[in-house]
C-alpha positions in Angstrom: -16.2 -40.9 21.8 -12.4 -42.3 20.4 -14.4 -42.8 16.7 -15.9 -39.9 16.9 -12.4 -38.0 18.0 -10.6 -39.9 15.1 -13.2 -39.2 11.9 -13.0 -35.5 12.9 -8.9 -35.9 12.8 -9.3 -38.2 9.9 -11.4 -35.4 8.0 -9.5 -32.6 8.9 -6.3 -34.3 7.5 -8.4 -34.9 4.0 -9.5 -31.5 3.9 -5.7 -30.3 4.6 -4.5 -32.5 1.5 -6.8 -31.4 -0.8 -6.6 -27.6 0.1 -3.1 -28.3 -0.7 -4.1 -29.3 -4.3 -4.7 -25.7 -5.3 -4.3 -23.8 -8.2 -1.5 -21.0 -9.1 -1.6 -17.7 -11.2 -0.4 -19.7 -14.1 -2.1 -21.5 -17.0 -1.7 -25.0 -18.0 1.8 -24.0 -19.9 3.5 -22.3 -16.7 2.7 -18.7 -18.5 1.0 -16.3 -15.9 -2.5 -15.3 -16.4 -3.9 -11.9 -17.6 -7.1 -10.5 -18.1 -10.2 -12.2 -16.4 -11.7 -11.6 -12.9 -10.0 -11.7 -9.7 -12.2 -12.7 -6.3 -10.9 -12.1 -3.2 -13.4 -12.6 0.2 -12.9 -10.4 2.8 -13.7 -11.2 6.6 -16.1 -8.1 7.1 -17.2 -5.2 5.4 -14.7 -2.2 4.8 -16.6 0.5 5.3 -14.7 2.9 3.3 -12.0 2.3 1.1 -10.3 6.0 1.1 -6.7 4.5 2.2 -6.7 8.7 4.2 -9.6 7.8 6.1 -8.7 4.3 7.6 -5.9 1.9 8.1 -7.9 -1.2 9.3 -6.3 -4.5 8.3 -9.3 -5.5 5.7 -8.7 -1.8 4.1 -4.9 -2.7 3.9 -6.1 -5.8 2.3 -7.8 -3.6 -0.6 -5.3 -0.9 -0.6 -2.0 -3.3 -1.7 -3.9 -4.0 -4.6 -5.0 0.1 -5.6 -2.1 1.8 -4.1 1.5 1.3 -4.2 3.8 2.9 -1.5 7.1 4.5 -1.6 8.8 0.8 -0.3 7.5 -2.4 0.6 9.0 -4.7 3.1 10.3 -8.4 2.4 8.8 -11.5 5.1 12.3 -10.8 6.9 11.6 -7.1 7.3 13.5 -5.5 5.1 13.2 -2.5 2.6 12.4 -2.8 -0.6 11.9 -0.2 -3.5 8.4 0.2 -4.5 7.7 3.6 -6.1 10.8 4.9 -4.9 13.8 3.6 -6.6 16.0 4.2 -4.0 16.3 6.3 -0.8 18.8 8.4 1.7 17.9 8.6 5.3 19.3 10.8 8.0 17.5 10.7 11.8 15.0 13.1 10.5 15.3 13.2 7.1 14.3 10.5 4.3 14.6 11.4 0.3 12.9 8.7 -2.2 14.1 9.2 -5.6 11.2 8.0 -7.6 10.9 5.0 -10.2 10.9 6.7 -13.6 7.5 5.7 -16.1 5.0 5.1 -13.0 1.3 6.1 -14.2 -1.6 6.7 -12.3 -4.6 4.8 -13.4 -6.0 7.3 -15.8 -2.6 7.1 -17.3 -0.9 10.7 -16.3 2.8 10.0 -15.0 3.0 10.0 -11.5 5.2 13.1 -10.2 7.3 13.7 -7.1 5.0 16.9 -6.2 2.2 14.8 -6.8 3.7 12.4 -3.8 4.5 15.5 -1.9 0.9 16.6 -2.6 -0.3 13.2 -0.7 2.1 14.1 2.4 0.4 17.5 2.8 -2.9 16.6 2.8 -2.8 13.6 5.4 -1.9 16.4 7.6 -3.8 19.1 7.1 -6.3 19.6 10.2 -9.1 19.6 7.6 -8.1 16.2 6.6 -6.2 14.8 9.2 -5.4 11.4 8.6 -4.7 8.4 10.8 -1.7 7.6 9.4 -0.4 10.9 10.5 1.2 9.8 13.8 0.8 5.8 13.0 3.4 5.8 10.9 5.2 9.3 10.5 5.2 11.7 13.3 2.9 15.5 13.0 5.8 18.0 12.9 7.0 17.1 9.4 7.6 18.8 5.8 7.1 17.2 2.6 9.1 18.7 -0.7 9.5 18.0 -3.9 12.1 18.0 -6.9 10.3 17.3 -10.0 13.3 17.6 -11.8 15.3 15.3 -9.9 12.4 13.1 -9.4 12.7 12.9 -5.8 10.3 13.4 -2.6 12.1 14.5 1.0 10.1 14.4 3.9 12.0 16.1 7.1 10.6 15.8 10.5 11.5 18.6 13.7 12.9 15.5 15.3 14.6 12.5 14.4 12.1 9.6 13.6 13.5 5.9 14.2 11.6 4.6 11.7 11.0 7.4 8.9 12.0 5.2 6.2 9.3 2.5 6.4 6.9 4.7 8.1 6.9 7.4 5.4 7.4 4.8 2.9 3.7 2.9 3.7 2.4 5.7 3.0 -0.4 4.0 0.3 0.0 7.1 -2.5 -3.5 8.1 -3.8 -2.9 10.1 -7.7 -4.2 13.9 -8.2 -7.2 13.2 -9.5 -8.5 11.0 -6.4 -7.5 14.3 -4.0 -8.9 16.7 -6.2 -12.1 14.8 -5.4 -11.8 12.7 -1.7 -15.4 11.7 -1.8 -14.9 9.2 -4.8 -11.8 7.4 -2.8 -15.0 5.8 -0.7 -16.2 3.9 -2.8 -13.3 3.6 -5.8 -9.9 4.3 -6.5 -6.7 6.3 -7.8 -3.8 4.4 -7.7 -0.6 3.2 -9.3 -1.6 -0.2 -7.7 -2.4 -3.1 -10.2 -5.8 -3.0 -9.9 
């Protein structure tokens, strides 16, 4: 029973040394890699991959690479710009000012109405999305500047965490709401992929 114990610990600690002998997103010269396939396995199926329609963990997965949000957060928790370039934040109020040259992937810019546009229909009762109440509370208004390039999203009362909550938001361009149906089963992002 001891051998047996030690060739499973001695495999285990071979397969842990040579998992550590991976490859990185760079080529032989150090330069980062572009064009080709990217695989990524998943732990179970997602179902549907309309980011308004779930917010699973294997969804998430898909949605970091389709959708960008309005901030990110580091490992240490703290905000980052994403879409939004920079932010002002009251109890109840949050305003992104939006990154300037961001295109959706059939190459129109991305606008702040359009990001207002996302806020509104997460919450209308025909839609009504999980992420309403997840991550931003129900009693809140969504405007835009287009000229100033910024989105404000005001809530009846104050929010603790309207910065990040708001900001996860995963932003899905006009064309994907104009037509929710192909958001099951594709995409319209800003994401990378």
């Amino acid at each position: 029973m001891k051998r047996k114990y030690l060739a499973v610990v001695a495999l285990a600690v071979t397969a842990l040394a040579a998992s550590a002998c991976g490859t990185t997103s760079s080529g032989s010269d150090g330069a980062l890699l572009s064009g080709g396939t990217f695989t990524m396995n998943l732990g179970t199926d997602p179902g549907t991959i309309n980011p308004y329609k779930t917010t699973g963990g294997t969804n998430r997965q898909i949605f970091a690479f389709a959708y960008d949000t309005l901030v990110g957060r580091t490992p240490t928790g703290d905000t980052v710009p994403q879409l939004a370039s920079s932010w002002q934040v009251t109890p109840n109020q949050v305003t992104y000012t939006l990154r300037k040259g961001v295109t959706c992937q059939d190459g129109s810019t991305l606008t702040a109405s359009a990001v207002a546009a996302d806020f509104a229909y997460i919450k209308d009762p025909a839609t009504l999305s999980a992420w309403v109440n997840l991550t931003i509370p129900m009693a809140y208004t969504a405007t835009a500047d287009d000229t100033a390039n910024t989105v404000t999203i005001t809530t009846s009362q104050p929010f603790g965490m309207l910065l990040q909550g708001a900001g996860s938001l995963p932003i899905v361009c006009p064309q994907g709401l104009k037509n929710p149906a192909s958001l099951d089963h594709g995409t319209d992002g800003t994401g990378p992929y």
